[in-house]
C-alpha positions in Angstrom: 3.5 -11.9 -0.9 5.4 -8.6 -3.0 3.2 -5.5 -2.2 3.3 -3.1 -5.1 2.1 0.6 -5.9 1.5 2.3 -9.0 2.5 5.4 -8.2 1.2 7.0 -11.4 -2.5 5.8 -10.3 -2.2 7.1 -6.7 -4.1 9.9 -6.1 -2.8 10.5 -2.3 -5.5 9.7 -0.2 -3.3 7.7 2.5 -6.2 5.4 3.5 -3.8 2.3 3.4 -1.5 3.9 5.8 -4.5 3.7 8.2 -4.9 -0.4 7.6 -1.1 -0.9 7.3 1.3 1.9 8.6 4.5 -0.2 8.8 3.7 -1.0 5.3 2.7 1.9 3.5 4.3 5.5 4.0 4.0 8.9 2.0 6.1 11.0 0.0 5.3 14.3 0.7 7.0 16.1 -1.8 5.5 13.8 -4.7 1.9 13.4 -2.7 1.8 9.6 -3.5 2.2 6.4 -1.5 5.6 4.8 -0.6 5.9 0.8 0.1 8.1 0.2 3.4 7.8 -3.2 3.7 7.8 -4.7 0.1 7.4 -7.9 1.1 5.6 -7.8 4.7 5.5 -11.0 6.9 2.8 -13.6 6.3 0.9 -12.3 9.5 0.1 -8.8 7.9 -1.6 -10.3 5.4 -5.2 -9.3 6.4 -4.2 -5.6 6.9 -2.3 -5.3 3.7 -5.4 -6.9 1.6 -7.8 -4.4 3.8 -5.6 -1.6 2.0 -5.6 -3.0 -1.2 -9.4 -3.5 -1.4 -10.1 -0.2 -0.1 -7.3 1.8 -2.1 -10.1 4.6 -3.9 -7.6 4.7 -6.8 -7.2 1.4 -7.1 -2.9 1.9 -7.0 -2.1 -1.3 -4.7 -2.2 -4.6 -5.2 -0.6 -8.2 -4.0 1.5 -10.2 -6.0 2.1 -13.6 -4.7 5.5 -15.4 -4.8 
């Protein structure tokens, strides 16, 4: 799995860094999300998809390999 962000969509409200922290980060200065881990192991799977689904700007999303 690729995690990706559309930083133009994301409206800062860091709710995926509560599902995934090792994931997902935040650039301050821009106030948007940041993808750590582009392409996290298999095992976070659950977490990521948690962050996805309950993104409020809808700015995440999994692309499978």
């Amino acid at each position: 799995m690729r995690v990706v962000a559309d930083t133009g969509v994301c409206q800062g409200h860091r709710l995926c860094q509560g599902d995934a922290p090792d994931v997902f980060g935040f650039d301050e200065d821009r106030d948007v999300v940041v993808v750590l881990d582009e392409r996290p192991d298999e095992s976070r799977r659950e977490d990521v998809a948690t962050a996805v689904r309950y993104c409020p700007a809808f700015a995440l999303s999994i692309e499978e390999d």
